[in-house]
TIVEX-653484 format. One line per 4 residues: number of its first residue (from 1); for each residue x, y, z of N, C-alpha, C. Coordinates in steps of 0.1 Angstrom, whole numbers. Example, Ala and Ser with C-alpha at 12.3 -4.5 7.8 and 13.67 -1.06 7.14 Angstrom:
2
1) 132 -57 78 123 -45 78 132 -33 78; 128 -22 71 137 -11 71 129 0 79 .
END
This chain:
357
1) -1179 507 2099 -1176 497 2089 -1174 483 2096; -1170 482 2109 -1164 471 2118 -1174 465 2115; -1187 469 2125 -1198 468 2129 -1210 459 2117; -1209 465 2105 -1209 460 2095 -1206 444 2085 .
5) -1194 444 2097 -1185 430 2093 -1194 417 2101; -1195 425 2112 -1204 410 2120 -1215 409 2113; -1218 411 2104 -1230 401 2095 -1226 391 2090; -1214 388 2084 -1211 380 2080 -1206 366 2092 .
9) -1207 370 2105 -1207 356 2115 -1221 353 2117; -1229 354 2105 -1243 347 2107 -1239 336 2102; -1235 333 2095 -1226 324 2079 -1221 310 2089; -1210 316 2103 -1208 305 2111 -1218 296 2116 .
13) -1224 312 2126 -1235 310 2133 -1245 300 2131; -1241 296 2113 -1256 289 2108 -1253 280 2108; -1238 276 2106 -1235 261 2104 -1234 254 2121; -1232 264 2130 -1229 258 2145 -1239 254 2149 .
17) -1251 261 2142 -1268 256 2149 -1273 243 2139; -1266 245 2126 -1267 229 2118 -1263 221 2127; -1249 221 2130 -1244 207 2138 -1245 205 2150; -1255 214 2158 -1257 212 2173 -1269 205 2167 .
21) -1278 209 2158 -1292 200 2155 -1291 187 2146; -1285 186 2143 -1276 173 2136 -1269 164 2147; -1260 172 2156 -1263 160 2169 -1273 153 2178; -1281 169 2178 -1291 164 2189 -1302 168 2183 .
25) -1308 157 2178 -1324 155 2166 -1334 162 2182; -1332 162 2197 -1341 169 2207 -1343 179 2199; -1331 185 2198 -1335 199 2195 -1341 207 2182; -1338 194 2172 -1343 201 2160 -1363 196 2164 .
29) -1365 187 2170 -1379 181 2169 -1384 192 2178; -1377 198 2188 -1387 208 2198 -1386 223 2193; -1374 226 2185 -1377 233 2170 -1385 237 2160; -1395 221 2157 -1402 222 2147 -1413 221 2155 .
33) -1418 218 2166 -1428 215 2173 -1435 233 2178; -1422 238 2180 -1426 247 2194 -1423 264 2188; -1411 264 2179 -1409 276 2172 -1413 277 2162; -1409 265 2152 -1409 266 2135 -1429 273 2135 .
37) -1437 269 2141 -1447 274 2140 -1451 287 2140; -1445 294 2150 -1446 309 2154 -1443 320 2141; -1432 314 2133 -1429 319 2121 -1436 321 2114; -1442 308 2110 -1452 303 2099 -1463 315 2101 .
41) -1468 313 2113 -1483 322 2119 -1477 338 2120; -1469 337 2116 -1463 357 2123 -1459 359 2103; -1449 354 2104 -1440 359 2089 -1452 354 2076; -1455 338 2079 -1463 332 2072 -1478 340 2070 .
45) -1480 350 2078 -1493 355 2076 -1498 362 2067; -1495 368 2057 -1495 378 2044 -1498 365 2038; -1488 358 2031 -1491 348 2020 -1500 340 2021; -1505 337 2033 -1516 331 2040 -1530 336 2032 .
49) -1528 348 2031 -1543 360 2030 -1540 362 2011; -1534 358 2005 -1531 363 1992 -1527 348 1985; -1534 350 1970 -1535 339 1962 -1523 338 1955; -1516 342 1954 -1508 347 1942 -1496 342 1950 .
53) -1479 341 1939 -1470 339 1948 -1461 348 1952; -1460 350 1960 -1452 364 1966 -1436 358 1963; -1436 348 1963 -1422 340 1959 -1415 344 1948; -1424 345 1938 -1420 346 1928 -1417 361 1924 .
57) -1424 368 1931 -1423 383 1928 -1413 383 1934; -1410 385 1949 -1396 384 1951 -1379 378 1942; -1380 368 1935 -1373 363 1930 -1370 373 1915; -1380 373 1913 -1381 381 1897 -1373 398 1906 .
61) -1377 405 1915 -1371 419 1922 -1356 412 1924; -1358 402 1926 -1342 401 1935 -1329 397 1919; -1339 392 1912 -1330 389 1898 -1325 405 1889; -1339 410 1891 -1337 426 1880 -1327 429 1895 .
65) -1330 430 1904 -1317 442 1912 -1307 440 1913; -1298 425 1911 -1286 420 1914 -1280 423 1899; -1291 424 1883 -1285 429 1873 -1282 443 1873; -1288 449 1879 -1287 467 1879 -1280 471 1887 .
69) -1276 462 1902 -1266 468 1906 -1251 461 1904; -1249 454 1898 -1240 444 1893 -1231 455 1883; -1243 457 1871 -1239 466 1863 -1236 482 1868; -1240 486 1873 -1236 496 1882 -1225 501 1890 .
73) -1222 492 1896 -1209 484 1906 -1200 490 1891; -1203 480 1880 -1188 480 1876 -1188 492 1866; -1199 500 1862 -1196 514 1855 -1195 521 1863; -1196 524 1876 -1191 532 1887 -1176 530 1888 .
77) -1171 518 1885 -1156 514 1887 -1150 523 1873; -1153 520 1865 -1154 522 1849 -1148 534 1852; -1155 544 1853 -1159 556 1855 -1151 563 1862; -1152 560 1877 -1142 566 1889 -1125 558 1887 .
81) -1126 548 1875 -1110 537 1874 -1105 540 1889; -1114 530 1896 -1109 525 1915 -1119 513 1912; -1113 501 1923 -1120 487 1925 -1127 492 1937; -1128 502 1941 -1141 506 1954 -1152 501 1954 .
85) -1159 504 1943 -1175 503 1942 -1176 492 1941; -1166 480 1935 -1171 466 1927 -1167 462 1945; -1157 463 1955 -1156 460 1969 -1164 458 1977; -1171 473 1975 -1184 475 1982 -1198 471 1973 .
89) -1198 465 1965 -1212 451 1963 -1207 440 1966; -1196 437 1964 -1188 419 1967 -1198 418 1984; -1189 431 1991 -1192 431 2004 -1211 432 2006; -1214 432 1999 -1233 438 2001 -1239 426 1996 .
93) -1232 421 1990 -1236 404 1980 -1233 397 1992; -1228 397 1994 -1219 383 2004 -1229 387 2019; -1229 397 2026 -1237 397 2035 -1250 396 2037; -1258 397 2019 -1273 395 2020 -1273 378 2017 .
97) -1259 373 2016 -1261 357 2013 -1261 351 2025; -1251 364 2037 -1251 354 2051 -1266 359 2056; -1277 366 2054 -1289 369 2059 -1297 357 2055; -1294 356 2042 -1300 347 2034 -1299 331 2040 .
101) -1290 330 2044 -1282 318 2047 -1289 313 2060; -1287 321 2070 -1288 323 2082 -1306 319 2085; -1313 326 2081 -1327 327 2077 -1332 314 2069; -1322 310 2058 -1329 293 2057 -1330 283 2067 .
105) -1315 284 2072 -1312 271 2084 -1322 277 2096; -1328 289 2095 -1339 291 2109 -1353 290 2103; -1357 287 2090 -1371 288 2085 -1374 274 2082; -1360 267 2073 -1363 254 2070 -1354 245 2074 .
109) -1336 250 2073 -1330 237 2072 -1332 227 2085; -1331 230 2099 -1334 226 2111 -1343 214 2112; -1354 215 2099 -1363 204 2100 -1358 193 2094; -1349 193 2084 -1342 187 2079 -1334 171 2088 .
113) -1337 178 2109 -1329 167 2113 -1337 165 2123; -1351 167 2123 -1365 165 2131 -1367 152 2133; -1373 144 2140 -1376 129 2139 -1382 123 2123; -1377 114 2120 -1387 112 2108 -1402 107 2114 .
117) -1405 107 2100 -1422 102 2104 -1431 90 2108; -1418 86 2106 -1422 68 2113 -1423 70 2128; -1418 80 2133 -1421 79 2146 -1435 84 2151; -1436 87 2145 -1458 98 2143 -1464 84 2137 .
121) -1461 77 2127 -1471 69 2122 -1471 50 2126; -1461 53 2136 -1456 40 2139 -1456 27 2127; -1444 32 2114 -1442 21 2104 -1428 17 2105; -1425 6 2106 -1414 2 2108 -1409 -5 2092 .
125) -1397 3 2091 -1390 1 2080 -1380 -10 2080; -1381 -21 2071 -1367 -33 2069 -1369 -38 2058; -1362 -46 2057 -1357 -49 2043 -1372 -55 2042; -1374 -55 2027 -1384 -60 2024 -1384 -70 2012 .
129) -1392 -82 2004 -1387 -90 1996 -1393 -88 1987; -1386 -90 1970 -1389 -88 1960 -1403 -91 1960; -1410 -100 1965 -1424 -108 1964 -1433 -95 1969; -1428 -90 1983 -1433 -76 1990 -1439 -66 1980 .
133) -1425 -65 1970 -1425 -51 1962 -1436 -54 1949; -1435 -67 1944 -1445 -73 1931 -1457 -69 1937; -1463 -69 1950 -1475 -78 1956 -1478 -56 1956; -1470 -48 1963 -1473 -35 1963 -1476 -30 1951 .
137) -1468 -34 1935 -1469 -25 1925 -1481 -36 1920; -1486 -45 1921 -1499 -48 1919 -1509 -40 1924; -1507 -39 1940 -1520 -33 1946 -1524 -20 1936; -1510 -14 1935 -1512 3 1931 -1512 5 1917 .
141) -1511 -4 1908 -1519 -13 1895 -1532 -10 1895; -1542 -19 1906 -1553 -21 1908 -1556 -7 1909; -1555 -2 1920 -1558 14 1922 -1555 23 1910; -1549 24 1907 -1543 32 1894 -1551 27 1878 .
145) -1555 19 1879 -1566 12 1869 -1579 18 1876; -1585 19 1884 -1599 19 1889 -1601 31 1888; -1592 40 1895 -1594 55 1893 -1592 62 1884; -1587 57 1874 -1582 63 1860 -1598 59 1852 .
149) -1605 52 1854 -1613 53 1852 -1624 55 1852; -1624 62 1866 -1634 71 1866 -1629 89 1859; -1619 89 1856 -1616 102 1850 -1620 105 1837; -1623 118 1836 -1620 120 1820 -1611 123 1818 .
153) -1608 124 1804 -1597 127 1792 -1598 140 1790; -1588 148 1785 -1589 158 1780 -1574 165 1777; -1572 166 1761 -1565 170 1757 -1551 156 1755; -1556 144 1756 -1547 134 1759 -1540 131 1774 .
157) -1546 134 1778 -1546 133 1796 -1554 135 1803; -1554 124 1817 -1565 129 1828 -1567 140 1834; -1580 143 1834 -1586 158 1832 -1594 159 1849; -1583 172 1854 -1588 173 1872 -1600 173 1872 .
161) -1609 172 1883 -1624 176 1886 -1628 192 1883; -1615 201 1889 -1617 216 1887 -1615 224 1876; -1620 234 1872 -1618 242 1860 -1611 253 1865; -1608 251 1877 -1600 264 1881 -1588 260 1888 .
165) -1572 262 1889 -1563 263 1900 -1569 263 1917; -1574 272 1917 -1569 277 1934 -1584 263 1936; -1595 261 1929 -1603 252 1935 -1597 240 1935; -1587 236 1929 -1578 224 1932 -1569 223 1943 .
169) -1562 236 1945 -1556 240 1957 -1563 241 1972; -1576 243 1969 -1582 244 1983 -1584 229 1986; -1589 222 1978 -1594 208 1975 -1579 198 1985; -1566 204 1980 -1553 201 1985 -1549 203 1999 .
173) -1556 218 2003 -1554 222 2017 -1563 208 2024; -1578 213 2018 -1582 204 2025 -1578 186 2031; -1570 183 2017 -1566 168 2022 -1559 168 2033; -1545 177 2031 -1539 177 2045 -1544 181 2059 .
177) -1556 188 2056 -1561 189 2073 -1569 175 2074; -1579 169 2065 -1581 155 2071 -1573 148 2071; -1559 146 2066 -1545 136 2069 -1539 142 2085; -1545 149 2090 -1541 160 2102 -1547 155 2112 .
181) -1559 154 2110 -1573 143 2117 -1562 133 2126; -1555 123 2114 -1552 113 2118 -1536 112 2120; -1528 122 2118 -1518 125 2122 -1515 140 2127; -1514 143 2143 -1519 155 2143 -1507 164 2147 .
185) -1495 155 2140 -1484 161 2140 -1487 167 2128; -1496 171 2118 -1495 176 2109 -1505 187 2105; -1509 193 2119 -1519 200 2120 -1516 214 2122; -1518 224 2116 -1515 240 2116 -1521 247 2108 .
189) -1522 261 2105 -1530 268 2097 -1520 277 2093; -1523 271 2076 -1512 276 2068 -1518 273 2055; -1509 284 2045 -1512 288 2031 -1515 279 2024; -1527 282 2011 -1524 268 2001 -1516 268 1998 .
193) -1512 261 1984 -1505 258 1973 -1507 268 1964; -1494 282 1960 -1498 291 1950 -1491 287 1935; -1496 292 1925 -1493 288 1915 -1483 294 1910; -1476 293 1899 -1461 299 1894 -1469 303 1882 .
197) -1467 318 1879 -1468 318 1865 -1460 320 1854; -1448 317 1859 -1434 312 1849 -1436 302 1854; -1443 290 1853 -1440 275 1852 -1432 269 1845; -1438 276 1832 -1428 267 1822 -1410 268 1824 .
201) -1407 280 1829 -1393 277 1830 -1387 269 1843; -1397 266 1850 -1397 261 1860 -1394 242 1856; -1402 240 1844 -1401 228 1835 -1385 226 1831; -1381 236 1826 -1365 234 1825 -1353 237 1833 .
205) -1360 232 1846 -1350 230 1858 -1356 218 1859; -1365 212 1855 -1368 200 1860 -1378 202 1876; -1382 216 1874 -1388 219 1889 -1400 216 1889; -1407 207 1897 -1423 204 1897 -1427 209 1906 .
209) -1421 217 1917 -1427 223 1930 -1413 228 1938; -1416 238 1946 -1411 244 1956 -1416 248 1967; -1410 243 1980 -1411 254 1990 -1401 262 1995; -1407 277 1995 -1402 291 1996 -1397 292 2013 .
213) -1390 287 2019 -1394 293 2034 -1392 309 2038; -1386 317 2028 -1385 331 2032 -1403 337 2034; -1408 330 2027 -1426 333 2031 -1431 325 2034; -1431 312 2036 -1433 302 2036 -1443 299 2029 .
217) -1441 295 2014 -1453 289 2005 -1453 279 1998; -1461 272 1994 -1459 257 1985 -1460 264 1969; -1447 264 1965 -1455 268 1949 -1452 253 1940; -1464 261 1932 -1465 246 1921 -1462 252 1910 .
221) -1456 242 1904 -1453 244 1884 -1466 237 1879; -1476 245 1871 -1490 244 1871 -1490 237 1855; -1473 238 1849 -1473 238 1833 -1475 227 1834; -1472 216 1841 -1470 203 1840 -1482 195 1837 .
225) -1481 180 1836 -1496 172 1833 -1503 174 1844; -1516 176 1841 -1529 184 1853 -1525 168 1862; -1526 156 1857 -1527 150 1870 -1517 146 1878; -1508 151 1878 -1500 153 1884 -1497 166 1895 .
229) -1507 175 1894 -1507 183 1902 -1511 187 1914; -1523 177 1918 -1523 172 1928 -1515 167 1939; -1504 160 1934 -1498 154 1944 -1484 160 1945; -1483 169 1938 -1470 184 1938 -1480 191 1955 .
233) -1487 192 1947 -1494 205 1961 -1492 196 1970; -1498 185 1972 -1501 177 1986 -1482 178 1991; -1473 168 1983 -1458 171 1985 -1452 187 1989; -1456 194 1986 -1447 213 1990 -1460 215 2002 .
237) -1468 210 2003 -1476 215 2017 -1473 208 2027; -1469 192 2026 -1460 185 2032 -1446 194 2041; -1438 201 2031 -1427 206 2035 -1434 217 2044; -1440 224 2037 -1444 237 2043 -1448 232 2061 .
241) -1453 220 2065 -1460 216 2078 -1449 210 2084; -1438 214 2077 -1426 208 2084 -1417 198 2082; -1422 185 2072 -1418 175 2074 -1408 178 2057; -1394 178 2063 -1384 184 2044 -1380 173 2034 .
245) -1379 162 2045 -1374 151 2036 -1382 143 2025; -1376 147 2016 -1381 140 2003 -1388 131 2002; -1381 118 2010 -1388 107 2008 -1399 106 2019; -1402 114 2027 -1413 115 2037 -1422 122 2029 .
249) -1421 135 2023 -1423 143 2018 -1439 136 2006; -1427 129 1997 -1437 119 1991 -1446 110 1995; -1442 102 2006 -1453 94 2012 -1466 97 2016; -1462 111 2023 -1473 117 2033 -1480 126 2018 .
253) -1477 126 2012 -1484 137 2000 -1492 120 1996; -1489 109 1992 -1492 100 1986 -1510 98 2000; -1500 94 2013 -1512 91 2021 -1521 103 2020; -1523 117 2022 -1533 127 2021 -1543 124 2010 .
257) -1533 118 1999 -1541 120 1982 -1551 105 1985; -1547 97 1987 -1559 84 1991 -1565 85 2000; -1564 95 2012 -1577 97 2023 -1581 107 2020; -1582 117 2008 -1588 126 2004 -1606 127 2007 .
261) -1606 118 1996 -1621 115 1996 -1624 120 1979; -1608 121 1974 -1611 131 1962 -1608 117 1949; -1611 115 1944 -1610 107 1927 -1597 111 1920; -1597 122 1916 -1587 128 1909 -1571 125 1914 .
265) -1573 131 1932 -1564 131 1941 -1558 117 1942; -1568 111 1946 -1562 96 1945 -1553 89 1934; -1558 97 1924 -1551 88 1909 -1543 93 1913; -1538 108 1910 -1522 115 1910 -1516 113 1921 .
269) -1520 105 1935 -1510 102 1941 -1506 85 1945; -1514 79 1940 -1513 69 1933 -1506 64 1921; -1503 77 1911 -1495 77 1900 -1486 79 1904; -1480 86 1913 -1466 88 1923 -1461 78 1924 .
273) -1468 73 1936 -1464 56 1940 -1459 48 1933; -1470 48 1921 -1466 33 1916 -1455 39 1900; -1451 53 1905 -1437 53 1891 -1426 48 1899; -1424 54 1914 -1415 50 1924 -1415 37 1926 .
277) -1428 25 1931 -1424 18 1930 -1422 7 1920; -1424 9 1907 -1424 1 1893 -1403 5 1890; -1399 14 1895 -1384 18 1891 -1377 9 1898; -1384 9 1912 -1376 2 1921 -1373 -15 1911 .
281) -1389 -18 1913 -1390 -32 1907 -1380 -36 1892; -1378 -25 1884 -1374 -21 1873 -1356 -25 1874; -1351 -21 1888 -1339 -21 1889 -1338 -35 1898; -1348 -41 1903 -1346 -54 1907 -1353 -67 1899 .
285) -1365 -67 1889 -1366 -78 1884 -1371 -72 1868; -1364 -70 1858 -1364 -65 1848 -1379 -72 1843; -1380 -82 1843 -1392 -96 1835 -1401 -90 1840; -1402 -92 1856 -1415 -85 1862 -1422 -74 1858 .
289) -1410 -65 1861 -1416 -54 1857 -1424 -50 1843; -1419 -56 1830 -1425 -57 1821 -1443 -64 1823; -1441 -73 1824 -1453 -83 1830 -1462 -72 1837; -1462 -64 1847 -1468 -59 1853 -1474 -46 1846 .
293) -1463 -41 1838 -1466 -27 1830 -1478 -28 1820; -1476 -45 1815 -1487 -49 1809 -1501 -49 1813; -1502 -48 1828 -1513 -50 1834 -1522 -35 1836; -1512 -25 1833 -1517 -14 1831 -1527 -11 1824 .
297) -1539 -2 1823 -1552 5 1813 -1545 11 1803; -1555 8 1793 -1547 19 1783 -1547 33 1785; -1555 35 1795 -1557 53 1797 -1546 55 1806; -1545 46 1814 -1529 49 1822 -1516 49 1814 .
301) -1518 38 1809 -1504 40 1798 -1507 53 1788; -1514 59 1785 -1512 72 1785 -1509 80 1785; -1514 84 1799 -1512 91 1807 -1493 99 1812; -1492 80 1808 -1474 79 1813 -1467 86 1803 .
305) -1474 81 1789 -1465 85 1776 -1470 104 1774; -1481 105 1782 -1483 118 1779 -1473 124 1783; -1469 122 1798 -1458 128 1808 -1444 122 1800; -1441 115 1797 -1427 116 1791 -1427 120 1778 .
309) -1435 124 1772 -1433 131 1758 -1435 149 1763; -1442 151 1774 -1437 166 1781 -1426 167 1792; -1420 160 1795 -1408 161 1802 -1393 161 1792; -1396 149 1778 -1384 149 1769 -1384 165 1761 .
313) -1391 170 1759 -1393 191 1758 -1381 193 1769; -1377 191 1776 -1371 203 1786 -1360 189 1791; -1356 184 1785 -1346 174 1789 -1328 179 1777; -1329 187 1790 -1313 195 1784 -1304 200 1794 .
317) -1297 204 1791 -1282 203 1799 -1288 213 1809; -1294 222 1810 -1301 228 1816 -1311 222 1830; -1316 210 1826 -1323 205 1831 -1310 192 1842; -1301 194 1835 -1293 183 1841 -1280 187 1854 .
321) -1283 199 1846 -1270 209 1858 -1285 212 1871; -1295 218 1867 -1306 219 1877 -1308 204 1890; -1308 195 1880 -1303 180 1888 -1292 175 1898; -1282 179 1891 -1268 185 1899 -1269 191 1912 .
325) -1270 204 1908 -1273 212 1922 -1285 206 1932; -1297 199 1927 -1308 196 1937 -1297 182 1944; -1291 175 1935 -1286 167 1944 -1276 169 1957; -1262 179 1953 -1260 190 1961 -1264 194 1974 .
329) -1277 197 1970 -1284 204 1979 -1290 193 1990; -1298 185 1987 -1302 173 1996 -1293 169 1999; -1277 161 1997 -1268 159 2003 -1265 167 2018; -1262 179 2009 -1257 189 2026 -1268 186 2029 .
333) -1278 185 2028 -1296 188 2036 -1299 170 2047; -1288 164 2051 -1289 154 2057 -1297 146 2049; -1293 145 2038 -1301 132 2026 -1291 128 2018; -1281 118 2027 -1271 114 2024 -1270 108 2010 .
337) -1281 104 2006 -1287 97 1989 -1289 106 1979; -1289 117 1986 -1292 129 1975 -1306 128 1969; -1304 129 1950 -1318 125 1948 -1319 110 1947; -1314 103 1950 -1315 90 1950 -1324 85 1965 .
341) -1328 97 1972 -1337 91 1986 -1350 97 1981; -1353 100 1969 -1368 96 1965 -1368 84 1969; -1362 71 1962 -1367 60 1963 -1369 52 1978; -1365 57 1989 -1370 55 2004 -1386 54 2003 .
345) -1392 61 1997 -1405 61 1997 -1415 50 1994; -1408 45 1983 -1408 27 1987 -1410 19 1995; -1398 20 2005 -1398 15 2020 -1408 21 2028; -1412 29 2027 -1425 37 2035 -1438 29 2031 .
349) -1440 27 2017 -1450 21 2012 -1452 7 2012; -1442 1 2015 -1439 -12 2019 -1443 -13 2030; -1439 -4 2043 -1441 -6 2055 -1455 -6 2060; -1462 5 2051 -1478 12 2054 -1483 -2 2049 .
353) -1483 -7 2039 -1489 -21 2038 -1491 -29 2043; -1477 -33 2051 -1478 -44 2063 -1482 -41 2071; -1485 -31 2071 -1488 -23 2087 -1506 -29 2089; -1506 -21 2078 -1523 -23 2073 -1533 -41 2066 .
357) -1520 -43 2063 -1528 -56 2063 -1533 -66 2076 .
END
């Protein structure tokens, strides 16, 4: 039974290897460079070979088992009237949380304190001027008008090139390996993007994507507006290559979708952009932003109202406690802004500008 007990100094263990890599970003970057790979290619190798998401199967076994033995636990107590049985699951709960635990901070959290990506893409981030940000949500105006135009419609929204998932998904893999080309910190061979087929409840967490690192896989919520899905895969294949932080997360999903070579790809991650950067502008020049909104297609304004008339469906306390915890979570996850370091992505898109002009 001793013997037993040391599972639960995984639980320490995890947080001692957080704060040694939280001091010293060496180690989490020679981490993600030199191990985090080996996993991917060893553990990562099943879901690699299979379309489907193994994520979810797991989740759905792990939900029915924790009800059957939960209930079990306590009609065994019921039954035998002794707190033994309900002891011995507390005890079986708690040490598959420190396996659990243990196993994030060595699959994903670590990356969490890796160099950011400005140091791969050489963009230097500073303050930037309202004029900066007008001059950005024009450009991605223009773009976001051009490409919306060459799409079709369907069903009241822009309609992907594919009639199938996984051909959208490969379409996705492939962007990130030509974004790989040119940043070859982002080069590896790894899983597409698999699809959720409970998406829809995935809608009322407010969840547009996940990555799994117990298998390591990008899953997408497929329920959502098609053009938008795009740049979900490109974002959770992002994570999956290593890079966790949000607002990197989105940039680099944004850059893959415009050197695609794809039409579709481009709008939905161009649509990204410019909701991130139109909020920003929104919370700094009210007038502007209107002015500019104007400047929008009517197929894009659409598009927009299509997506907020399917997101106000799942806009419930449900969706808001889900918001809660993700912020939570990014907090401890070295994203001291929580969900509020989406909007960093801005400053990334700012930077790539000047860079490029």
């Amino acid at each position: 039974m001793k013997k037993r007990w040391l599972i639960l100094f995984l639980i320490p263990i995890s947080f001692i290897i957080t704060f040694i890599v939280k001091s010293k970003t060496d180690y989490a970057e020679y981490y993600a460079l030199n191990i985090y790979p080996f996993f991917v290619n060893t553990i990562g190798f099943l879901p690699l070979k299979i379309r489907f998401s193994a994520a979810e199967l797991i989740i759905i076994f792990l939900i029915v088992a924790i009800i059957i033995l939960t209930g079990g636990a306590i009609i065994k107590s019921i039954k035998d009237k002794t707190w033994e049985h309900i002891k011995k699951y507390i005890f079986m709960l708690v040490s598959f949380i420190s396996v659990m635990y243990f196993l994030f901070v060595l699959f994903c959290g670590i990356n969490y304190y890796r160099y950011e990506f400005t140091r791969y893409s050489n963009l230097e981030l500073r303050k930037s001027s309202k004029q900066e940000l007008i001059e950005l949500c024009e450009l991605l105006i223009d773009d976001a008008n051009e490409y919306r135009a060459k799409l079709n419609t369907h069903e009241g929204t822009a309609k992907l090139f594919d009639s199938t998932y996984y051909s959208t998904a490969k379409r996705a893999g492939n962007s990130m390996d030509k974004l790989a080309e040119e940043y070859k910190i982002l080069r590896g061979n790894f899983s597409l993007p698999k699809p959720v087929r409970q998406s829809k409840i995935m809608s009322y967490f407010n969840i547009t994507g996940v990555f799994f690192p117990y298998t390591f896989e990008a899953n997408v919520n497929v329920h959502i507006p098609p053009y938008q899905i795009p740049s979900v895969m490109l974002h959770e294949l992002v994570h999956l290559r290593g890079f966790m932080r949000e607002d990197e997360a989105n940039f680099i999903a944004y850059l893959a979708s415009i050197k695609s070579g794809y039409e579709d790809f481009y709008y939905s991650g161009t649509m990204s952009a410019l909701i991130h950067s139109m909020n920003a502008l929104y919370s700094t020049d009210c007038g502007e932003f209107v002015r500019l909104y104007n400047l929008y297609s009517d197929d894009v304004k659409k598009d927009i109202e299509f997506s907020r008339s399917y997101w106000k469906e799942f806009d419930t306390k449900i969706a808001d406690a889900a918001n809660k915890v993700n912020d939570i979570y990014l907090k401890a996850n070295n994203q001291d802004d929580g969900v509020r370091s989406y909007g960093r992505m801005v400053d990334l898109l700012l930077a790539y500008y000047r860079k490029e002009a």
